[in-house]
N, C-alpha and C positions, 0 to 999 in steps of 0.2 A: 568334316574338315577342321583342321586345327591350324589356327595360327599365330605363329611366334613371332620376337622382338629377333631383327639384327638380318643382316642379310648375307648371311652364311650358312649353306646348304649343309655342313659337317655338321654345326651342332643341330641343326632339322632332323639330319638323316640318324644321330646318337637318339633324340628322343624316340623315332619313328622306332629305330632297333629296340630301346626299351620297352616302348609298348608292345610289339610284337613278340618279344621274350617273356614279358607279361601273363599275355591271350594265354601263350604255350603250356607256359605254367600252370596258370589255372587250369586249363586242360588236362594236366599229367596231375595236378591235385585232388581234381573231382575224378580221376582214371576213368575219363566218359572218350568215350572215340569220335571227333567230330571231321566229317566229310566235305574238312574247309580249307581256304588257304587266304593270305593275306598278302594283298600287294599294295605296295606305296608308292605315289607321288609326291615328289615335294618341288615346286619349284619359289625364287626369289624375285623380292622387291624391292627395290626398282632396277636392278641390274640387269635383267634380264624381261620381267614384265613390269610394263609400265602405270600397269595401273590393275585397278579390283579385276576387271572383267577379264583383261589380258590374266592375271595370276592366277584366276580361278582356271580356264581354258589350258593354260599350261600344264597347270599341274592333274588333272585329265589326260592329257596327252602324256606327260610320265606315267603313269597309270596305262595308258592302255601300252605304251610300250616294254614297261617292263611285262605284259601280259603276253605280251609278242615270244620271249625267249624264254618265255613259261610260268605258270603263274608262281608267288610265293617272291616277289621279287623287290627290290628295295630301290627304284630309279629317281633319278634327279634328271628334271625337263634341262638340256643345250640348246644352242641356238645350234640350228639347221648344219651348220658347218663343224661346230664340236661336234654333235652326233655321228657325224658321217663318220670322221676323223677318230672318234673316241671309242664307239660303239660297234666292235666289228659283230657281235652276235646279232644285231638287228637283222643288218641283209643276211644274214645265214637263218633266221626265223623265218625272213619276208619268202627264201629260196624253198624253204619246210613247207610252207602253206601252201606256195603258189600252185604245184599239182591239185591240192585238194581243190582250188578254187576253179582250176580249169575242168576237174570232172564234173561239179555242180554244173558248171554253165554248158557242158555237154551233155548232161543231165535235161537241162532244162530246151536244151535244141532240141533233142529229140524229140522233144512232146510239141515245143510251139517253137518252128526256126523264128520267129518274129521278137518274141521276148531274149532271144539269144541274142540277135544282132541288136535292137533295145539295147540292150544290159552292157553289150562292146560301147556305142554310141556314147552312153551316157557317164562310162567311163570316161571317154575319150575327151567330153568335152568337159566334166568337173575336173578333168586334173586341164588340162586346157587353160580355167578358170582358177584355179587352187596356184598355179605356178605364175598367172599374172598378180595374183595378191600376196608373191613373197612368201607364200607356204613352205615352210621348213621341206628336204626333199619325205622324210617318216611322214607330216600327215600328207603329202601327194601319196604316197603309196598306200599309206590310210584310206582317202578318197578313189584314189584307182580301184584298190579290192572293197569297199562297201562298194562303188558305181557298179562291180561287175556282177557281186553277190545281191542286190537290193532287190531282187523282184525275185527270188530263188524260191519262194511261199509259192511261187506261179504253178508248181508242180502238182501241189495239194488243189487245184483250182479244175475242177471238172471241164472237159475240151468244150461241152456244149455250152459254155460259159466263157473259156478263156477264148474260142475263134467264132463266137457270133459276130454276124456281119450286122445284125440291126441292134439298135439302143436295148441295154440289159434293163430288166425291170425291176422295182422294188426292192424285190427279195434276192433277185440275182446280183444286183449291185452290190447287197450286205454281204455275199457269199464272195464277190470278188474282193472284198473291202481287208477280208480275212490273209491273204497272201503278206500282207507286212507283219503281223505278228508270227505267222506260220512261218516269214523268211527267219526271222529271231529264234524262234525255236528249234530250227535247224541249226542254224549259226551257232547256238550255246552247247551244243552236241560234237561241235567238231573243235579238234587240240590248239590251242592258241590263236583262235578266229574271234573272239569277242570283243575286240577292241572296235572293231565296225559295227557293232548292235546300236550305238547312239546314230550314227548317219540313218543307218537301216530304219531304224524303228521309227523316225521322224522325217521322213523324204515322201511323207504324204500330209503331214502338218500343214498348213498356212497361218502365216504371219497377223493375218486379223484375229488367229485362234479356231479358225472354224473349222480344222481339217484333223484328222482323225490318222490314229486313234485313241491321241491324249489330248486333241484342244489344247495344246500348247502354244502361244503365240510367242510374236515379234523375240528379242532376244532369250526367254526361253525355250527356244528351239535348239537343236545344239547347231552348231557353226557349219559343220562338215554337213547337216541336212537339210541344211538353207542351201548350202552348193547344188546337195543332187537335186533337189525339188525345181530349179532353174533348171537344168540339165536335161530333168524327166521329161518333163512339159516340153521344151522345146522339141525331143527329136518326137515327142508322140507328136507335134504336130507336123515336121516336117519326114515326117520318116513314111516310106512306100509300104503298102499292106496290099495284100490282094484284091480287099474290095474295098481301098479307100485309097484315094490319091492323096499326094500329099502336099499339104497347105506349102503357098511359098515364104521365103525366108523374109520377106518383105509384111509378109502376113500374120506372122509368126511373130517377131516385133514389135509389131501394133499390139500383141495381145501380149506379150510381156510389159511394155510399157503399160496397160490398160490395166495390167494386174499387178503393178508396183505397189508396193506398203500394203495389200490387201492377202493376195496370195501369196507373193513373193517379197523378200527382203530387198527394199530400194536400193540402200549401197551397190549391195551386190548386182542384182538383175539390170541396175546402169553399167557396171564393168563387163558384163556379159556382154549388153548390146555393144558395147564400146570393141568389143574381139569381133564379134561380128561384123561390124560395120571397116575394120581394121582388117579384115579379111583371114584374121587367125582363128576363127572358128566358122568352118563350112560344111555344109551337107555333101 
């Protein structure tokens, strides 16, 4: 991360081209072949982000989008309505993907209808939750496709493991635990899908730190997987399985409030309960 005086993205994006004419250089000087590519985010302060945390998050989010219309890319983070308006290759990347992303999750129906209709769900209800917090529409579409992709590791996960009806034991646990990194490892295989590997890879995190599979707590978690990890949790509890009924929405609740600031991000899982109780997020 590098950061400059003045809050004008042209002379950002002149240094950012620098450097990257730079990398190239030395590349074609040592004539070594490297199997890389370089993508920039830059975004501004206070124009557009208000503060440290906001401008670090942004410019992340340029980053994963310019990663969207392919990598090697030079993006400056808009506000939700520039984007739309400025950036027509986005939706035509988002339109690139979207097949891939529907054969994964038919992929992953076929082996367990449960984790398929899961993975619609918890789509449904992070962008649900992403569009009551003002979420630009690029990361709604962000959280749509990680919600839909995040449990896609589910395939590498042996049946007698992913459809037991009774409590997984020790070892079977560790082995189901492995689906979040196996979802990333797929993810990084497929063409301008990587911008969802931060939700992915941390929608099993908790906020006290104690959740796997980096221990990452409270705001280092990233943003978009504090969303799914609300998301997850509620439809696994309210969601119908063959040999599990499912908790009511009342019940459900109590254990999201119960599990504020410990497993889940307080902000958020109070705006959560807040759609629910407002009858914008239903079973």
């Amino acid at each position: 991360m590098i950061l400059t005086q003045g809050d004008d993205p042209t002379s950002a994006g002149a240094l950012a081209n620098e450097i990257i004419h730079n990398i190239i250089s030395l590349r074609s000087k040592n004539d070594t072949v490297w199997d890389t590519s370089i993508t920039c985010g830059i975004s501004t302060f206070p124009s557009i982000s208000p503060d440290a945390k906001t401008l670090l998050h942004n410019a992340e989010q340029a980053i994963y989008y310019g990663k969207l219309g392919g990598k090697g890319h030079l993006t400056v983070y808009r506000t939700g309505l520039e984007t739309r308006s400025t950036d027509s290759n986005l939706r035509t990347a988002y339109e690139r993907v979207a097949p891939t992303i529907y054969a994964l999750t038919a992929a992953i129906d076929a082996k367990d209808s449960y984790t398929f209709i899961h993975s619609m769900n918890v789509s449904k209800y992070a962008v649900i939750l992403a569009r009551d917090l003002g979420m630009s529409e690029n990361d709604i579409e962000l959280v749509r496709d990680a919600g839909m992709l995040h449990d896609i590791g589910k395939i590498s996960i042996p049946e007698r493991i992913l459809q037991k009806t009774s409590q997984l034991t020790p070892e079977e646990y560790e082995i189901m635990k492995t689906h979040v990194e196996n979802s990333t490892k797929m993810i990084r295989y497929l063409p301008h899908m990587d911008y969802v590997i931060p939700a992915v890879l941390g929608h099993h995190e908790r906020y006290d730190g104690t959740g796997y599979p980096r221990g990452l707590a409270g705001e280092d978690i990233p943003y978009m997987a504090r969303i799914l990890t609300i998301a997850d949790c509620f439809d696994a509890m309210t969601a119908r399985r063959p040999y599990k009924k499912p908790l009511s929405v009342s019940y459900a609740v109590s254990e999201l409030k119960k599990n504020s600031g410990t497993q889940f991000d307080p902000e958020l899982v109070n705006v959560f309960i807040r759609l629910i109780n407002e009858g914008k997020i239903t079973v």
